[in-house]
C-alpha positions in Angstrom: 67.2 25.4 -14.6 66.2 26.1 -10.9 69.2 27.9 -10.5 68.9 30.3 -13.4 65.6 30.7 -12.2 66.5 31.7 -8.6 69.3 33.6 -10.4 66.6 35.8 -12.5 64.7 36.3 -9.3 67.6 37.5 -7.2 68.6 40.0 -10.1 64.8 41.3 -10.5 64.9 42.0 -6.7 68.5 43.7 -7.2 66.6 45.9 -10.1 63.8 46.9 -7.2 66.1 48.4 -5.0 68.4 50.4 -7.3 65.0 51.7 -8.9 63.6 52.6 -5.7 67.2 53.9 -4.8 67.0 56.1 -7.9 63.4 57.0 -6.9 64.3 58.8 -3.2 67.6 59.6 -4.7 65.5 62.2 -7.8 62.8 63.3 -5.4 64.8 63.9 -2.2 67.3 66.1 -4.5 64.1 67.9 -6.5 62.8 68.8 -2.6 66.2 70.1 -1.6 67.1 71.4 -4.8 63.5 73.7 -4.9 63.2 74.7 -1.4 67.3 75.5 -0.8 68.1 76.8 -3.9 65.0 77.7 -5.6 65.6 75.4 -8.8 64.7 71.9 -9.8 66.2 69.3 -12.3 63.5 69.3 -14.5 63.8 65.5 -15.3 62.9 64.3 -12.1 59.2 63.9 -12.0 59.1 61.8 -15.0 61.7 59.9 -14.2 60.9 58.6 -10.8 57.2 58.3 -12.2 59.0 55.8 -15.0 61.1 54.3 -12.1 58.0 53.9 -9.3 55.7 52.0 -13.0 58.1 50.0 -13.4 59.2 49.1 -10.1 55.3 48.1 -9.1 55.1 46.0 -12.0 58.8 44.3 -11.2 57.7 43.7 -7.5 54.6 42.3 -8.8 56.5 39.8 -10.5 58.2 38.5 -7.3 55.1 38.7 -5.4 53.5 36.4 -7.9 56.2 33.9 -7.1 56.2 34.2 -4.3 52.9 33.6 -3.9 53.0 36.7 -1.5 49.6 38.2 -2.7 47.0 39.0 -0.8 43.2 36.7 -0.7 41.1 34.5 0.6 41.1 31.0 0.2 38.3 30.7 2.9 36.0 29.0 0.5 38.3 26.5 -0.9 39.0 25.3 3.0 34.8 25.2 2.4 35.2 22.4 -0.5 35.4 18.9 -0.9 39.4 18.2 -2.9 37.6 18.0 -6.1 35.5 20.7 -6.2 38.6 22.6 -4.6 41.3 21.7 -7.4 38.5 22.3 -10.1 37.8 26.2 -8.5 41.6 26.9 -8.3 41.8 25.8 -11.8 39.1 28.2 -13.5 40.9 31.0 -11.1 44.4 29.9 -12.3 42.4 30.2 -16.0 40.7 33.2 -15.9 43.9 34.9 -14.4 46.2 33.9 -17.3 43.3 35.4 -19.8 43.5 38.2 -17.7 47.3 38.3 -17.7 47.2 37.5 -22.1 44.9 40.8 -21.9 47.4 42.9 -20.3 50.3 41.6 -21.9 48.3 42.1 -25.7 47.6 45.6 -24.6 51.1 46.4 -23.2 52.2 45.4 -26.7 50.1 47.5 -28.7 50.4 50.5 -26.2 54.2 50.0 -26.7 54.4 49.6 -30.4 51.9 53.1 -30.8 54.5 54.9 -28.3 57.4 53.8 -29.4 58.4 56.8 -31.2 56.4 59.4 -28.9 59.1 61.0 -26.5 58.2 61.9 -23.1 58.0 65.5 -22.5 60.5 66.4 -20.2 63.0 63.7 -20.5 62.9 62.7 -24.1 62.8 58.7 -23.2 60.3 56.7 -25.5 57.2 56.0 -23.6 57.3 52.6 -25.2 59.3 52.1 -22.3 56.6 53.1 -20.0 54.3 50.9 -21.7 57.4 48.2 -21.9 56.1 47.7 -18.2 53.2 45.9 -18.8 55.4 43.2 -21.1 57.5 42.3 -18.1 55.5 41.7 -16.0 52.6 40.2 -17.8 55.2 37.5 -19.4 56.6 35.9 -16.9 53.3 36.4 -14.5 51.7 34.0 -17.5 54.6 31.6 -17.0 54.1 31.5 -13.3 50.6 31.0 -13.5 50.8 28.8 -16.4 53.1 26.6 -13.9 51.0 27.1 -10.9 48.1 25.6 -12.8 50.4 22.8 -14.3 51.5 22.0 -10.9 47.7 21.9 -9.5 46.4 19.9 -12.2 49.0 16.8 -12.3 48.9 16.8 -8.3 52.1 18.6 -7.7 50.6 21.1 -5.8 47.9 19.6 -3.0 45.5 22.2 -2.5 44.3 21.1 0.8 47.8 21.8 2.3 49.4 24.0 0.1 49.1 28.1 0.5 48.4 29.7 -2.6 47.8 32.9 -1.4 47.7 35.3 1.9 45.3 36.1 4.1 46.8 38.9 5.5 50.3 41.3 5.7 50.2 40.2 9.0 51.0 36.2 8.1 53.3 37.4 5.7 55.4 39.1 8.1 55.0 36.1 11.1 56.4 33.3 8.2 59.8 35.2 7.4 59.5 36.2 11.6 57.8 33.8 13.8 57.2 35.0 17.0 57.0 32.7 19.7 53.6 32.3 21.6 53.5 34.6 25.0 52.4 32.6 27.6 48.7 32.6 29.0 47.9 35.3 31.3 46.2 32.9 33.9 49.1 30.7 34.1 51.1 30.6 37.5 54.7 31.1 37.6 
């Protein structure tokens, strides 16, 4: 199961970059195309806005897992265990009614656009709305898990990091740097 997991993952991030790809690849031509040639592929707007959607909610996704989100845990550090595990649980809870929300109104949006085509390119804009689906779905699973893991002790919240507390730590765990030495020391 851990493997098909990791597999899903590794294919979502594989989906990022040819979306992004796609992204430069329509709006770098639609620059070069207007100014060099005085013409545009009409398409390209609405496409890369359809690509750059679902791309943020994709990467949002993998964020999620990777607990790679931005906050600050400053007053669980504050709490005794207890009081800790019980705060992280209502947050875990009020995120996966926030996450039923969005997934309940990414399936309505979807189901009213499904036959309205976009403008320019003629696509459904259920599939713009389709967005919302994947990532609220598996962002419910993830949190659902989170909060499974928390509440049966899988998870210790004293030592565990359940989110960031900058871009700066983020960057510093995949690259540690090593400490420079003090400026008072002697050779």
């Amino acid at each position: 199961m851990v493997r098909i997991i990791e597999f899903f993952f590794l294919l979502l991030k594989a989906v990022i970059a040819l979306l992004l790809a796609g992204m430069i690849v329509l709006v770098f031509g639609n620059v070069v195309l207007r100014y060099a040639f005085n013409a545009g592929i009409t398409y390209s707007e609405e496409l890369s806005r359809i690509f750059f959607v679902w791309l943020t909610f994709l990467g949002a996704v993998v964020a999620m897992r990777e607990h790679a989100h931005l906050g600050m845990d400053s007053l669980l550090r504050q709490l005794p265990p207890l009081g800790a595990k019980a705060a992280v649980l209502s947050g875990q809870a009020l995120m996966l009614w926030a996450t039923w929300l969005m997934i309940s109104g990414s399936w309505t949006q979807t189901l009213i656009n499904l036959h309205v085509a976009a403008p320019a390119t003629g696509i459904s804009m259920g599939m713009f709305y389709g967005a919302g689906i994947a990532f609220g779905v598996p962002a419910f699973l993830i949190i659902l898990w989170d909060a499974f893991a928390v509440a049966t002790g899988r998870i210790d919240i004293a030592t565990a990091e359940l989110v960031r507390d900058s871009e700066d730590q983020l960057a510093l765990d995949d690259h540690p740097v090593p400490p420079l030495p003090h400026p008072i020391a002697k050779p």
